[in-house]
DOFI-58151 format. One line per field, with one value per residue: x, y, z of N, C-alpha, C in turn; residue number from 1. Coordinates in pm, 1 decimal, padded with zeros to 6 digits. Atoms other than C-alpha are relative to their C-alpha. Layout:
N
n.X: c(X|...)
n.Y: c(Y|...)
n.Z: c(Z|...)
ca.X: c(X|...)
ca.Y: c(Y|...)
ca.Z: c(Z|...)
c.X: c(X|...)
c.Y: c(Y|...)
c.Z: c(Z|...)
num: c(NUM|...)
//
This chain:
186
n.X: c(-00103.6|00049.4|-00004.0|-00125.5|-00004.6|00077.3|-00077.5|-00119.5|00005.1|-00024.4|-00137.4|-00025.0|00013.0|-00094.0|-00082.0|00014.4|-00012.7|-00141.2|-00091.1|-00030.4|-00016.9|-00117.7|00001.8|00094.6|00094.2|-00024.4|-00072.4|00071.9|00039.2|00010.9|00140.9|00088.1|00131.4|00070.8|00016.8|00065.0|00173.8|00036.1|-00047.9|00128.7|00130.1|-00005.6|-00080.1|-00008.4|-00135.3|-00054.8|-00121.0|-00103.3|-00095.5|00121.1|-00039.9|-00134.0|-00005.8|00058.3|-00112.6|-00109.4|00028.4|00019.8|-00113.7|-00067.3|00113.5|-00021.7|-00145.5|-00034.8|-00051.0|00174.8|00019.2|00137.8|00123.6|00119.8|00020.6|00106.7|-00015.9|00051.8|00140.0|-00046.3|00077.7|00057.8|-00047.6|-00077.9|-00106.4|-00067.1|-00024.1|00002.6|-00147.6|-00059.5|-00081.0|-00075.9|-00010.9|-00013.5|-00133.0|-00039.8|00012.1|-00126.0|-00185.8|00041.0|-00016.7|-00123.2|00001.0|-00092.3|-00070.5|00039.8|-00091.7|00047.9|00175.9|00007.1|-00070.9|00080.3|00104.5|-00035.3|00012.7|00092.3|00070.7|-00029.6|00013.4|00071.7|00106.4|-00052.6|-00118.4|00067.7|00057.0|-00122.3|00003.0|00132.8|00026.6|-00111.4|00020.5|00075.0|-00018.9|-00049.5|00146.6|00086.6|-00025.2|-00042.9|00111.6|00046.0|00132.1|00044.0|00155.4|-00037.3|00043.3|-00050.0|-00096.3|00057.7|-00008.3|-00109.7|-00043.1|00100.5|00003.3|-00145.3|-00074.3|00024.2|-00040.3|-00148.5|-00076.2|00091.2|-00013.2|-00161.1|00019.1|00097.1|-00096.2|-00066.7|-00001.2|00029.1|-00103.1|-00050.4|00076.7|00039.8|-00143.6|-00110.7|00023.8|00084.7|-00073.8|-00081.1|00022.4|-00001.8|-00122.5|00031.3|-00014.7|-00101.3|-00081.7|-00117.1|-00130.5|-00064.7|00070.7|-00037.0)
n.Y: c(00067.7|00025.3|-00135.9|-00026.7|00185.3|00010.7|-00105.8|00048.2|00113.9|-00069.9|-00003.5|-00169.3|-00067.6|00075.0|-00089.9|-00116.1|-00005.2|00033.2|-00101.0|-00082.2|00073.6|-00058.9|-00156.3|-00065.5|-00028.4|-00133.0|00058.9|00104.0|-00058.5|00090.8|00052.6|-00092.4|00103.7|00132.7|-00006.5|-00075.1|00062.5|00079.3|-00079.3|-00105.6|00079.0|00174.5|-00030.4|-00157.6|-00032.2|-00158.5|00026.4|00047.0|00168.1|00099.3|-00019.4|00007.8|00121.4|00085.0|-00022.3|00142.7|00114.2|00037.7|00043.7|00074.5|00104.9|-00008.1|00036.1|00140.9|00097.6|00038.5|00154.9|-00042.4|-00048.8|00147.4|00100.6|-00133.1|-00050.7|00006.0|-00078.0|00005.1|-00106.5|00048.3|00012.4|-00139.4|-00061.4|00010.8|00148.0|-00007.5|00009.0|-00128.4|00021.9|00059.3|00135.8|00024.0|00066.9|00106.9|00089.0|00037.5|00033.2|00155.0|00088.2|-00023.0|-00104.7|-00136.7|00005.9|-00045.0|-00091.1|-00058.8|-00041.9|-00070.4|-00124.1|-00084.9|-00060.7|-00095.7|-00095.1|-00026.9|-00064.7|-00083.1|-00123.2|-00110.1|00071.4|00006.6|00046.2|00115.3|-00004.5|00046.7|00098.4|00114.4|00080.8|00086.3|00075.1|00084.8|00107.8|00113.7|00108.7|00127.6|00061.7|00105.0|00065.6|-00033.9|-00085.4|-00132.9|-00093.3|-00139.9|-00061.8|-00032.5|-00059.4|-00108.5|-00100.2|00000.9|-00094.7|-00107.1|-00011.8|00036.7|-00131.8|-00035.4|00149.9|00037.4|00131.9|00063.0|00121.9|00045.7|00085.0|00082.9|00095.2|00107.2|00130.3|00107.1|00087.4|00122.9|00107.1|00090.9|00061.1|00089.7|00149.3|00021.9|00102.3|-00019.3|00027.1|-00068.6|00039.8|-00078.8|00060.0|00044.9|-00031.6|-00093.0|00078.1|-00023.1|00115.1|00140.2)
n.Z: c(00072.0|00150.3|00157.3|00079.2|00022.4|00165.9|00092.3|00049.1|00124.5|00106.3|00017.4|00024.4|-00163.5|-00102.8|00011.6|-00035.1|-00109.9|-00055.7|-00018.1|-00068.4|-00072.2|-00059.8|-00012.3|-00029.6|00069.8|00072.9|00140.9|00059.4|00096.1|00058.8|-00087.1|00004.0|00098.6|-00041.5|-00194.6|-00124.2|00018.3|-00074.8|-00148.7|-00081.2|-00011.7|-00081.9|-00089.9|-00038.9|00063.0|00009.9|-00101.1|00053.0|-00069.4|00102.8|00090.8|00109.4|-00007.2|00047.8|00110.8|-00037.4|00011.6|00098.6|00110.2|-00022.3|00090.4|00143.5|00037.5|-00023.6|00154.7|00073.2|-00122.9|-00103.2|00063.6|00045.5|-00102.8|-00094.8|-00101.3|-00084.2|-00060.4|-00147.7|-00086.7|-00104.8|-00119.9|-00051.3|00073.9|-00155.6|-00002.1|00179.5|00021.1|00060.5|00058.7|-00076.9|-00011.8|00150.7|-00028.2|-00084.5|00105.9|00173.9|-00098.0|00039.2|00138.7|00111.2|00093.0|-00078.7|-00089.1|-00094.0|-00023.5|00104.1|-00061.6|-00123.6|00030.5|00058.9|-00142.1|-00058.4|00080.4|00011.6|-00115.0|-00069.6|00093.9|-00006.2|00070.6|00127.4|-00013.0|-00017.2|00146.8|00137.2|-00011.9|-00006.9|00089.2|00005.3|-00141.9|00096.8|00114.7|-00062.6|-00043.3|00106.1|00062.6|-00098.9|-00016.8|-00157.2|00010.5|-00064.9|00060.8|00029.9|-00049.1|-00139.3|00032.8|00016.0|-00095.5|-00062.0|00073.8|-00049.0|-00175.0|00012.5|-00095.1|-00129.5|-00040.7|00071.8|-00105.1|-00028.3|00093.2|00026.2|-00146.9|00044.1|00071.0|-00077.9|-00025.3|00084.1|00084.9|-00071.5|00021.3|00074.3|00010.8|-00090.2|00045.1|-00101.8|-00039.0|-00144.8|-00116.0|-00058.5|-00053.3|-00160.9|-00093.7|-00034.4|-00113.1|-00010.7|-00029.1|-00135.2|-00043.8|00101.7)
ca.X: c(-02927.4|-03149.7|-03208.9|-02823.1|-02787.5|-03084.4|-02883.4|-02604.6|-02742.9|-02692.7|-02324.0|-02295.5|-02464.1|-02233.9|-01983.3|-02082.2|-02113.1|-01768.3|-01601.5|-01679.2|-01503.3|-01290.1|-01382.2|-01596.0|-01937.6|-01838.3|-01624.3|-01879.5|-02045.6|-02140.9|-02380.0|-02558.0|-02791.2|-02867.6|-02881.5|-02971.6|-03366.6|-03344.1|-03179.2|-03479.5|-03730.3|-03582.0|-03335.6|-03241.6|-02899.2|-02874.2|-02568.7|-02254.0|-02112.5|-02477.9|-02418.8|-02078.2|-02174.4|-02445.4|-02202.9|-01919.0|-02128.2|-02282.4|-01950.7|-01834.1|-02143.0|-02067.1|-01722.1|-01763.9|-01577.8|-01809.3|-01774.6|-01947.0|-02193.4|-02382.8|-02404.1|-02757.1|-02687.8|-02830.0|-03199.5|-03114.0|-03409.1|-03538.3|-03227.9|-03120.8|-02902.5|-02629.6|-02672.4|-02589.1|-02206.6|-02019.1|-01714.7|-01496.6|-01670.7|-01661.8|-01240.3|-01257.1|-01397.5|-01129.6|-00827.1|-01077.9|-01094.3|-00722.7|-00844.8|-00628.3|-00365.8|-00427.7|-00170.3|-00292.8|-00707.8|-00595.3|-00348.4|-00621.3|-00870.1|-00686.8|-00567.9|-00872.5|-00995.5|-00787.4|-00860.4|-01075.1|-01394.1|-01192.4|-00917.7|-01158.2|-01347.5|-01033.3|-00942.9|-01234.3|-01247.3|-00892.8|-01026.9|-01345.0|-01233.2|-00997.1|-01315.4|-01524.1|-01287.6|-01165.7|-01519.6|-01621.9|-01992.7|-02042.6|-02354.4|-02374.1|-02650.5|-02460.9|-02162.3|-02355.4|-02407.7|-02139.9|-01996.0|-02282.0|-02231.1|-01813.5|-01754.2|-01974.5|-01890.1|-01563.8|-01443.3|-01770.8|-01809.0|-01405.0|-01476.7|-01758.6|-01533.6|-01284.5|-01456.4|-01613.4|-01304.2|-01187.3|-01489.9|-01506.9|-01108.6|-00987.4|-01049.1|-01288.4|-01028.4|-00831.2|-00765.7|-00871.2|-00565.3|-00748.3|-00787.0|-00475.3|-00245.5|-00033.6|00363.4|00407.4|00164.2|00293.8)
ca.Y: c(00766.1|00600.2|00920.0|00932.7|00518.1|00579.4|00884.3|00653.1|00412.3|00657.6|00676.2|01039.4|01128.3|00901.1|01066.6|01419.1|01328.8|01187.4|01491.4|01615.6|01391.2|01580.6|01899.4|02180.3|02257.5|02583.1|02358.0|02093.0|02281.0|01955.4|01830.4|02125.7|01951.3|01666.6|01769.6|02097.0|02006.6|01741.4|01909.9|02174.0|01921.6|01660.2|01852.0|02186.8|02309.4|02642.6|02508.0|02462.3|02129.9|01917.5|02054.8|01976.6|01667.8|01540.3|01652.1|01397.9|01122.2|01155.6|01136.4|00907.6|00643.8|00760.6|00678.5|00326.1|00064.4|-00132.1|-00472.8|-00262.7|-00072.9|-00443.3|-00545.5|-00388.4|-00228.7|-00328.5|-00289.1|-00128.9|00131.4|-00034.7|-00018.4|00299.3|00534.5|00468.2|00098.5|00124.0|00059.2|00368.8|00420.1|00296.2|-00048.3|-00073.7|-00049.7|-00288.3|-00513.1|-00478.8|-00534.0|-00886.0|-00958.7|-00870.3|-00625.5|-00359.3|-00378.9|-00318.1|-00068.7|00133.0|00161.5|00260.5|00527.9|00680.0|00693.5|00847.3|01107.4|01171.9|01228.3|01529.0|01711.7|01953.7|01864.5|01979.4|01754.6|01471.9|01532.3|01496.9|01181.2|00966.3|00896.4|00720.2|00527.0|00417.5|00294.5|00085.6|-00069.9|-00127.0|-00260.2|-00518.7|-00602.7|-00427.0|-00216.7|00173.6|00306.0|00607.4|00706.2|00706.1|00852.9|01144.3|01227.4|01173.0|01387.4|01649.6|01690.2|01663.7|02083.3|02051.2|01666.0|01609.9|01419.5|01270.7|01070.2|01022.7|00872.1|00646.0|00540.3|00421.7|00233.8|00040.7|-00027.4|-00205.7|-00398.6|-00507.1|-00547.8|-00758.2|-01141.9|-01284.0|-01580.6|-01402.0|-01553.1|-01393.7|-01383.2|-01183.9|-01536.0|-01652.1|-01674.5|-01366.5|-01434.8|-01357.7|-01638.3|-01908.9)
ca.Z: c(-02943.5|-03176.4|-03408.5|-03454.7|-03497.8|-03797.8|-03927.5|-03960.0|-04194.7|-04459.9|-04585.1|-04671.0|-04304.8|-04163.8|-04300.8|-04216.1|-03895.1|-03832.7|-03914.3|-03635.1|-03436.5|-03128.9|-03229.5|-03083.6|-03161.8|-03324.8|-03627.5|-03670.8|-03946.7|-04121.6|-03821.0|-03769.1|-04038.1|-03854.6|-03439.6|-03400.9|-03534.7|-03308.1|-03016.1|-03004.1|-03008.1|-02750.4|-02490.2|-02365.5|-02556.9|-02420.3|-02194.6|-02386.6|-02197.4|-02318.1|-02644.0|-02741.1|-02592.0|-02775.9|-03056.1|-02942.7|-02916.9|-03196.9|-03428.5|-03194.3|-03329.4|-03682.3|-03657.7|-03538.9|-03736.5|-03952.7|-03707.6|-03435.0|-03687.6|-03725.5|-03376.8|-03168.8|-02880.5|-02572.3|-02441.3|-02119.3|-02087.6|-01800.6|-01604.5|-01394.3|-01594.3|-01197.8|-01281.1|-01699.4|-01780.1|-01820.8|-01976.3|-01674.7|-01682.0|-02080.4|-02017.2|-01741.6|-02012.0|-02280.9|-01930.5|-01911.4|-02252.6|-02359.2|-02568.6|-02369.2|-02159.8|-01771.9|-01739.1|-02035.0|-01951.7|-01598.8|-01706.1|-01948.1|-01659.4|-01482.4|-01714.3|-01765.6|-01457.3|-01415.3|-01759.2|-01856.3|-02084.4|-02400.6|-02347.9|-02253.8|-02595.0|-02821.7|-02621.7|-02651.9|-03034.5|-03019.3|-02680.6|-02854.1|-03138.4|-02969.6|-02743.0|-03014.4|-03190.0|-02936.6|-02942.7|-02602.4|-02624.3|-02540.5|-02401.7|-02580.6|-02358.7|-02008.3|-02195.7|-02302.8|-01998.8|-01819.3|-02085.6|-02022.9|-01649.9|-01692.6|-01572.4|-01282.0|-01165.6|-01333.6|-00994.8|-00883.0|-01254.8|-01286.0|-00923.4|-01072.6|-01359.1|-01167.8|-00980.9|-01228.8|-01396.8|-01119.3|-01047.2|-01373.2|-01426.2|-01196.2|-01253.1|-01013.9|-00969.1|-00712.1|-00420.4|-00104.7|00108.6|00481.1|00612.5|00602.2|00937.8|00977.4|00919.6|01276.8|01396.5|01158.9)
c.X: c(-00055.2|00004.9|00129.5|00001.2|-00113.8|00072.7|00103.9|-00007.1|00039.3|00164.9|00052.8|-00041.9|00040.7|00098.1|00041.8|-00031.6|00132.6|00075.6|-00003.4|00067.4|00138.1|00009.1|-00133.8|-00124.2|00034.0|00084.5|-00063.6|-00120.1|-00096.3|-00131.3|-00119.2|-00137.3|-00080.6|-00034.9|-00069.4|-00159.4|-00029.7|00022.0|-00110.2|-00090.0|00032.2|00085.5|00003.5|00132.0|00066.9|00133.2|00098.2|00049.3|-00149.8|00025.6|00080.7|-00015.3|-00072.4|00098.7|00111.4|-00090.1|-00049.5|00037.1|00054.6|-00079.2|00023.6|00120.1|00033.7|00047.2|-00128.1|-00004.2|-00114.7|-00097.1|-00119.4|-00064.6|-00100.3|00073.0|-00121.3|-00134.3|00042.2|-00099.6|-00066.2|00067.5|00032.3|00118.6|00185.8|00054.8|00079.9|00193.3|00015.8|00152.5|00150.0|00001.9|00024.0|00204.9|00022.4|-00031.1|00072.5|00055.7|-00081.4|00017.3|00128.1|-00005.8|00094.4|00130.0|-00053.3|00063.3|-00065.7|-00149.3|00030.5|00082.6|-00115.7|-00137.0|00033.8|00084.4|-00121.8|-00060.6|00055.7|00005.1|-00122.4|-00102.7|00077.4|00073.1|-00079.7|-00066.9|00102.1|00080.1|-00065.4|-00033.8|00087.9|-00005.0|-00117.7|-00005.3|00079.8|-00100.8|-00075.1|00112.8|00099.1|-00150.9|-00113.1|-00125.5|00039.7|-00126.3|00000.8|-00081.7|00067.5|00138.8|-00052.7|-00033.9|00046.6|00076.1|-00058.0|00022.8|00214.3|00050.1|-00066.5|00036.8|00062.5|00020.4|-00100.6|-00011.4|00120.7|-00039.8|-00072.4|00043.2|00098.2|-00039.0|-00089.4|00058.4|00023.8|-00072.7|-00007.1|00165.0|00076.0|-00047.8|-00042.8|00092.0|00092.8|-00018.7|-00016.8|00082.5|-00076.6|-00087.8|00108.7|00103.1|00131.6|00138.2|00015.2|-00043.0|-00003.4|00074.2)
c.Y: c(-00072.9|00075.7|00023.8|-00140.8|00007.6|00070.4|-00078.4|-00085.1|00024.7|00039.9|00164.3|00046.7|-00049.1|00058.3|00116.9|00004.7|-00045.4|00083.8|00057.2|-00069.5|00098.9|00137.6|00028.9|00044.5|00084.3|-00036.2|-00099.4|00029.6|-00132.9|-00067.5|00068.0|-00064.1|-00059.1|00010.4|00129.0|-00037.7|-00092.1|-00011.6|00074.4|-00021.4|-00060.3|00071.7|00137.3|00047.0|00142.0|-00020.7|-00003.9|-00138.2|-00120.9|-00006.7|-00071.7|-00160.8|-00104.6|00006.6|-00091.4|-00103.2|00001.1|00000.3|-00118.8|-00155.4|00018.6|-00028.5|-00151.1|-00079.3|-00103.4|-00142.8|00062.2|00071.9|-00142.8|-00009.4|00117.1|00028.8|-00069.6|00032.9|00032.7|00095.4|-00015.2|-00025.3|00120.3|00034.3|-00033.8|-00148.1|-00084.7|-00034.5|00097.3|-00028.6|-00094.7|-00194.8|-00043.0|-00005.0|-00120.5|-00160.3|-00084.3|-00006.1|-00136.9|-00086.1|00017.3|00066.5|00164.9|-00052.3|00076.8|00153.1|00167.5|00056.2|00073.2|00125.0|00077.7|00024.5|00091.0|00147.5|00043.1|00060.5|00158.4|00074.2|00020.3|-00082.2|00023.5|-00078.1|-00162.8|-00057.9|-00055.2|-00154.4|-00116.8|-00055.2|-00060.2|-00141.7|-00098.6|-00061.8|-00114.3|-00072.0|-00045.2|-00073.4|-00155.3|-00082.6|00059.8|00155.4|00168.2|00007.9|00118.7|00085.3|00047.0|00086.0|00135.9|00036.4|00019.3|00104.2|00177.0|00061.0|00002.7|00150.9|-00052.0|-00072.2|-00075.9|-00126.7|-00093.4|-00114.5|-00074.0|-00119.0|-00150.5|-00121.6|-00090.2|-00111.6|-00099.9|-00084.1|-00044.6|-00082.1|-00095.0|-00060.5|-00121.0|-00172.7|-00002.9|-00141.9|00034.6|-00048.1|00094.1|-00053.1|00076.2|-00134.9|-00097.9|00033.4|00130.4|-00079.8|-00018.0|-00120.2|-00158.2|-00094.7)
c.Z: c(-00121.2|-00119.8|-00051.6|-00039.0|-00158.0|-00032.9|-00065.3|-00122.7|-00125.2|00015.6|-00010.3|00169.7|00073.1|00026.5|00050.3|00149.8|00092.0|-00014.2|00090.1|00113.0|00087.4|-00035.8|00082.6|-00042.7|-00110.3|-00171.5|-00045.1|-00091.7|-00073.2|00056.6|00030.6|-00061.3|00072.8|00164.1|00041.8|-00019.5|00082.8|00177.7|00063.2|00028.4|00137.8|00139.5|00013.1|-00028.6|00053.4|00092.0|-00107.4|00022.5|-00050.0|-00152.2|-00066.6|00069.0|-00065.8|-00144.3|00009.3|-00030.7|-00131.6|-00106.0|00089.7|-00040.4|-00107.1|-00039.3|00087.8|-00078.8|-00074.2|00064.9|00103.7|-00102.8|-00012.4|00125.4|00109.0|00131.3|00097.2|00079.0|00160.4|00041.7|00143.9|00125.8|-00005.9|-00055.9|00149.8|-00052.3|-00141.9|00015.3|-00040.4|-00059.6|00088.6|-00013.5|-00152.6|00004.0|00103.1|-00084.3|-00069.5|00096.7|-00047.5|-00099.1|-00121.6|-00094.9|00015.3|00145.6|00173.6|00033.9|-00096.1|-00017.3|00111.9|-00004.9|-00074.3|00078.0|00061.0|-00022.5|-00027.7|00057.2|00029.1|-00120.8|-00020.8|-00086.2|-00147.0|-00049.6|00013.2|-00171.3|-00035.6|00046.8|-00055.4|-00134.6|-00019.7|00112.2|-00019.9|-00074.1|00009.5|00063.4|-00062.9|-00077.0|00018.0|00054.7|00107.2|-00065.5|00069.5|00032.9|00046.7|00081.3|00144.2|-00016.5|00005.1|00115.5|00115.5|-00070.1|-00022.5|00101.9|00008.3|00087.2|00090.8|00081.5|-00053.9|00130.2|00043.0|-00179.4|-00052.6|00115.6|-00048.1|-00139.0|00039.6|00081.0|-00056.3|-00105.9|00121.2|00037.5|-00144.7|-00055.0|00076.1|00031.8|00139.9|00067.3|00119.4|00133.5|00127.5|00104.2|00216.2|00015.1|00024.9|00115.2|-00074.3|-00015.3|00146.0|00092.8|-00061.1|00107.0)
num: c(1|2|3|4|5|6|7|8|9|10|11|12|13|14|15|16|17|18|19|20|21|22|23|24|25|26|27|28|29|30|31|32|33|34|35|36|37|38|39|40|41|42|43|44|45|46|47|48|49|50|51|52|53|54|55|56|57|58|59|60|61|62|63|64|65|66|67|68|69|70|71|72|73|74|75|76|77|78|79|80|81|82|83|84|85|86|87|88|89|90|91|92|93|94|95|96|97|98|99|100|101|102|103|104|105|106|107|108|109|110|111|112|113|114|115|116|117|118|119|120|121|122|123|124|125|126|127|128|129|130|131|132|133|134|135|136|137|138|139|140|141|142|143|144|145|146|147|148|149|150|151|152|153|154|155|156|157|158|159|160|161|162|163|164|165|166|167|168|169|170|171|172|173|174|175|176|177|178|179|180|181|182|183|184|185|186)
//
């Protein structure tokens, strides 16, 4: 994620990398430039679903608004990719911080969960730009490959989203009501 985050600094390869935003490898003509040289060095592309994924994320960093373009990202190499915030807990965020409605994060989860990787793609730069721009962080690394892995363990990382939007959604102020007397025993 760094090598796209430097690419970005530059306005023109910022550019040329946001067009590809929600499309398929096969129309992102523009990036070619800048990923595959760095694809053949650093990963193994011959899959399609890695591919079009490092391809998402990396318009979806070039098409950050310029509030989140300032602000570093997170040193997290040192914690387990399992343990990292994925996109589930990054909405449970914005329900916390009123940046999203509850109703509205949990409906697009769960839409989510039940489409295809193409359908997921063309989502996600309208879903992002709302989170960053409610203030709330991505990391682009656990995305990517959650977005990587999406045909084979579509329900297993939907699964994983969800429940980290609700850990991180639901105000810690709630009272816990399982020790209160039953009506029946009142």
């Amino acid at each position: 994620m760094s090598y796209v985050l430097g690419l970005c600094q530059d306005n023109r390869t910022r550019a040329e990398l946001r067009r590809g935003l929600g499309l398929p490898v096969e129309r992102c003509n523009y990036m070619h430039r800048y990923l595959v040289p760095w694809l053949h060095q650093h990963d193994d592309v011959s899959y399609p679903d890695p591919r079009r994924a490092y391809y998402s994320v990396a318009s979806l960093i070039a098409a950050r608004p310029r509030a989140a373009r300032h602000t570093e990202p997170a040193d997290t190499s040192a914690t387990a990719w399992y343990l990292r915030p994925n996109l589930g807990s990054a909405l449970g965020e914005a329900v916390k911080k009123d940046a999203m409605k509850p109703g509205t994060a949990e409906s697009a989860l769960h839409l989510m969960s039940r489409q295809s990787s193409d359908t997921v793609h063309r989502t996600l730069p309208a879903l992002t730009r709302q989170l960053l721009s409610g203030g709330i962080t991505v990391d682009w690394a656990v995305l990517l490959k959650d977005l990587s892995g999406w045909t084979q363990d579509r329900d297993a990382i939907a699964t994983r989203w969800l429940d980290q939007y609700f850990r991180h959604s639901i105000p810690t102020s709630i009272t816990d009501t399982t020790t209160l007397p039953e009506e029946n025993e009142r």
